[in-house]
N, C-alpha and C positions, 0 to 999 in steps of 0.2 A: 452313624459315624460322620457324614457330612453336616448333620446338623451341631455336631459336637466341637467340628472345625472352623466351621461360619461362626458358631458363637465366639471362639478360640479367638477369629483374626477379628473379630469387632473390638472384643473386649483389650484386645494388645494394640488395636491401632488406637482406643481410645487411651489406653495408658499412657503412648507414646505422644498424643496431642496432650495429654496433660502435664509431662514433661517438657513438652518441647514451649509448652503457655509458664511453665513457673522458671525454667532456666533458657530464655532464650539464646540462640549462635551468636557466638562472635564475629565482628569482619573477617571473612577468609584472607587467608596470603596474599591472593590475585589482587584481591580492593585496596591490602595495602601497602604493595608497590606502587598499584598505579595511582595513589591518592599521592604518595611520595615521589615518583614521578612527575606529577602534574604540576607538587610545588615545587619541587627543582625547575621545573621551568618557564613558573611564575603565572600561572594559569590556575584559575579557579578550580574548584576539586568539583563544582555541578556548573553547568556552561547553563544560563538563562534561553530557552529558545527565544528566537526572536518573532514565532507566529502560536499564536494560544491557540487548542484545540477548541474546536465548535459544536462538541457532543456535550449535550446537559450527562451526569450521567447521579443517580441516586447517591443518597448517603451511603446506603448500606454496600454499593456495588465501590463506591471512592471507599470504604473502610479497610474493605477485604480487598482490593485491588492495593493500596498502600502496604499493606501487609507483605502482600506477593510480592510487591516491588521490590520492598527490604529485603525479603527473601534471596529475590536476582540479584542485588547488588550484594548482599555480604557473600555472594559465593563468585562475583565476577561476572555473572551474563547477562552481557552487554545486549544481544540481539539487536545488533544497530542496525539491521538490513528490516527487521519489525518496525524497529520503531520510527524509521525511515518511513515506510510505506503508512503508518499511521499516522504521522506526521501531515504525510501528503495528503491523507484522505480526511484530517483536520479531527480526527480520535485520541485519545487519550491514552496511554499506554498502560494506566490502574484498570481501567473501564473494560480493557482489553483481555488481561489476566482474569479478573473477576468473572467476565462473560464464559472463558473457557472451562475457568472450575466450578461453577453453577451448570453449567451444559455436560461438564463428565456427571458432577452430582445428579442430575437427572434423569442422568442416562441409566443411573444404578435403579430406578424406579422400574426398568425393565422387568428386574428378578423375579416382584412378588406381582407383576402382573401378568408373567408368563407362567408363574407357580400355578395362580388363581385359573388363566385358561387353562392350564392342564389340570387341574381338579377338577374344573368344570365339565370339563370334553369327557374324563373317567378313561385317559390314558394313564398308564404304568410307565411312566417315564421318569427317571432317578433326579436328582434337584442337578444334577452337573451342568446338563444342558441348559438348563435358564439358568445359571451361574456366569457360565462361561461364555453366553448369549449380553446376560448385563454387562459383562466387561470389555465386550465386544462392540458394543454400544457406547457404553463411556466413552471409549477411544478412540470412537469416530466422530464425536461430538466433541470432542475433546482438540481435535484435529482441524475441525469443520470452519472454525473461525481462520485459522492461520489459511486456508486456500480460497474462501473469500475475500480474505484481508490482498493477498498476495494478486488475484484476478482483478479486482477494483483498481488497485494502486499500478497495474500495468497501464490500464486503460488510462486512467487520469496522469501516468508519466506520461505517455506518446502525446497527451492533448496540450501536458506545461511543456516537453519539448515544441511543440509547434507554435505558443506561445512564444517560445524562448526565442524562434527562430524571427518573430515580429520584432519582438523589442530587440534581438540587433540591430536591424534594419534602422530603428527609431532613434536607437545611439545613433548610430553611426553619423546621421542625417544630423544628428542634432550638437557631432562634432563637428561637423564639416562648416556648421553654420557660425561657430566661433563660441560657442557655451563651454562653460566647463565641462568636468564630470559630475560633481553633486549636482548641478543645472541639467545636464542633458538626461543624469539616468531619471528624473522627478519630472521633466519635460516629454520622456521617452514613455512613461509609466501613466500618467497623466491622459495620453492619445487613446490609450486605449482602455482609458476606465469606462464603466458602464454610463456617468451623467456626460461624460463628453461625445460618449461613440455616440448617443443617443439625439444630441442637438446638433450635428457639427452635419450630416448629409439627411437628416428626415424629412426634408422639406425638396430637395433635389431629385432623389430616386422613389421612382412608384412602388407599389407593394409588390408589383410583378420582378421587378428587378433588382429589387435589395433582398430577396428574400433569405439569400445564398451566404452576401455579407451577415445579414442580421445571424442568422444562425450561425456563422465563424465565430461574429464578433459575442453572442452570446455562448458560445461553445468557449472561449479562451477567458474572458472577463474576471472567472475566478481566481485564474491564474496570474494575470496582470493585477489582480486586488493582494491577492497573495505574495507578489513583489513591492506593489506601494507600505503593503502591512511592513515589512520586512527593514524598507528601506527609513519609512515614518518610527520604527523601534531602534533603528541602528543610533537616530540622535537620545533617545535616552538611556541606550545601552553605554554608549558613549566609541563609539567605532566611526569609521568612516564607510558609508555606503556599499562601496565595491569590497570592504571586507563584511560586508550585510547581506550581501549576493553570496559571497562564497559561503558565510557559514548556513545562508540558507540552502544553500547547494548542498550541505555537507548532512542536514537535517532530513532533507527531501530525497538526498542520492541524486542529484541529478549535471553529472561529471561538465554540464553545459554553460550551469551557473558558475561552477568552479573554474573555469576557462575564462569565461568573459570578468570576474573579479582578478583573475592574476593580469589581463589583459591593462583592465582600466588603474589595476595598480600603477604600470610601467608607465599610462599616461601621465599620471599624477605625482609619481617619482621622479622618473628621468625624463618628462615629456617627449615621450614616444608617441609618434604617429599610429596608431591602429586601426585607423577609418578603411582603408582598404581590407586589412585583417579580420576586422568584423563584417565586414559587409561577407566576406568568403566564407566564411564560418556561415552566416546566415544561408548563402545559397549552397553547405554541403549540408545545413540539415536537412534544406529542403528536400535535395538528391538523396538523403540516407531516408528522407519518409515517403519518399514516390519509389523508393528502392523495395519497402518496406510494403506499401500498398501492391507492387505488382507482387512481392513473391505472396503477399497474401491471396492474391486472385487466382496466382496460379495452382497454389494448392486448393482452394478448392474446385477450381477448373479439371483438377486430378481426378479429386474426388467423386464431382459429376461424372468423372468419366469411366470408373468403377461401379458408379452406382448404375451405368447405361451397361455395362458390362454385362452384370451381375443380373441385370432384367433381359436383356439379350437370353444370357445362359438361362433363365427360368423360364422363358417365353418356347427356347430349341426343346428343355425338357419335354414341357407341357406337349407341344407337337407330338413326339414323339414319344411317349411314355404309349398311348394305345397301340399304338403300329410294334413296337418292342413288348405289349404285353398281350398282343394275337400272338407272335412269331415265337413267344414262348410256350403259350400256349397250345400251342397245335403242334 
């Protein structure tokens, strides 16, 4: 009977792939309103990013990730909060799809090689369980990328926030100084690329005492490449800079970039003063990531203090466990 059924859903989901390969779907609804939407208000129907991803990834992984794509777009899902964080972590978002459904596909490889251990072993056990075991598997492999994607792209957010919180400082200094915006933010960006960080103090500080800088300045560098990228594309996107910030803000999710481009807007429209503005924005990120490092300290300062708990209480057991098992004894 199960083997009657397994062949049943093979055979119907291959039908179903062969349908769905001779009459492919239509744009859903969703696509297109907001394809009409976007022309009502005179915006491109696909927004060019302004930073390429830096993942080679295979023919065959860009075929079938393209595939997926069209998929997610003619039904509308956008997963901007994905593509955000893959954005940030410089992947691809075909590369991305393909990786998941090759990892549930392989995951299905479970079935016939838990059939095969249990013929082997000469257990009586019904095909369910290695069924129901493979799809168990698919779907957590299936799963497995979206919460490494998600852990990476935290970590490299909190490092372009600290970043971010540099190159305030660097505007700022570099309005005060009497430069423009396109001047300052390309003068601001400049300070802290890797061939400048690299000649401008190497000769000044020992290896004893730069070691701290050098690892900042090589901990953030990507980040800072990542806004010259951004800012060197806005002249042939054809935008102005601080709207190159925000749309990279908007790309990467990072609510900071989008702040400091409405910011440098107002300098450049209505020549607004923000040198004070930025410089404060600069010293609350500071205060939101030393905010940020003690509560991380204290949880696990918690932690430890459970774990001493919990050895305590095994330590009283141990004690006592002979003295409690005379006294029952006798």
């Amino acid at each position: 009977m199960t083997e009657t059924v397994l062949a049943g859903a093979v055979l119907g989901l291959g039908i179903f792939l062969l349908f769905r390969a001779l009459f492919p779907p239509r744009p859903g609804l969703v696509t297109r309103l907001a394809a009409l939407d976007q022309a009502r208000a005179g915006e491109d129907v696909v927004r060019t990013p302004l930073v390429a991803p830096d993942e080679q990834v295979s023919a065959f992984r860009r075929a079938l990730g393209l595939r997926l794509a069209r998929f997610y777009l003619a039904r509308g899902w956008e997963a901007r909060s994905v593509r955000a964080d893959l954005t940030l972590l410089g992947k691809s978002f075909e590369g991305f799809l393909a990786t998941k459904v090759l990892l549930a596909v392989s995951g299905l490889f479970a079935f016939p090689l838990l059939v095969g251990w249990l013929a082997l072993m000469g257990w009586g056990v019904s095909l369910h369980v290695p069924f129901w075991s493979a799809l168990l598997v698919s779907a957590v492999f299936f799963l497995l990328p979206d919460a490494q994607i998600r852990r990476d792209a935290a970590v490299r957010r909190r490092d372009f926030r600290h970043a971010v919180g540099a190159f305030l400082d660097l505007v700022a200094m570099n309005l005060a100084g009497g430069r423009g915006v396109p001047e300052a933010l390309l003068m601001a960006v400049s300070v802290g690329s890797p061939a400048s960080g690299g000649s401008g103090s190497s000769g000044s500080a020992g290896p004893a005492g730069s070691n701290g800088s050098m690892a900042d300045a090589a901990g953030s560098n990507w980040a800072m490449e990542r806004i010259r990228e951004a800012l060197s594309n806005a002249r042939i996107v054809g935008i102005t800079p601080w709207q190159a910030l925000g749309q990279l803000g908007d790309e990467i999710n990072v609510d900071e970039l989008r702040d400091l481009s409405a910011a440098l807007g107002l300098v450049a429209d209505d020549g607004a003063k923000v040198r004070t503005s930025l410089t404060a924005r600069s010293a609350t990120l500071r205060r939101r990531e030393l905010a940020e490092i003690e509560g991380k300290a204290g949880e696990r300062s918690q932690s430890m203090l459970v774990a001493q708990l919990l050895l305590c209480a095994g330590f009283v057991i141990f004690l006592s466990f002979p003295a409690a098992m005379k006294m029952l004894g006798s």
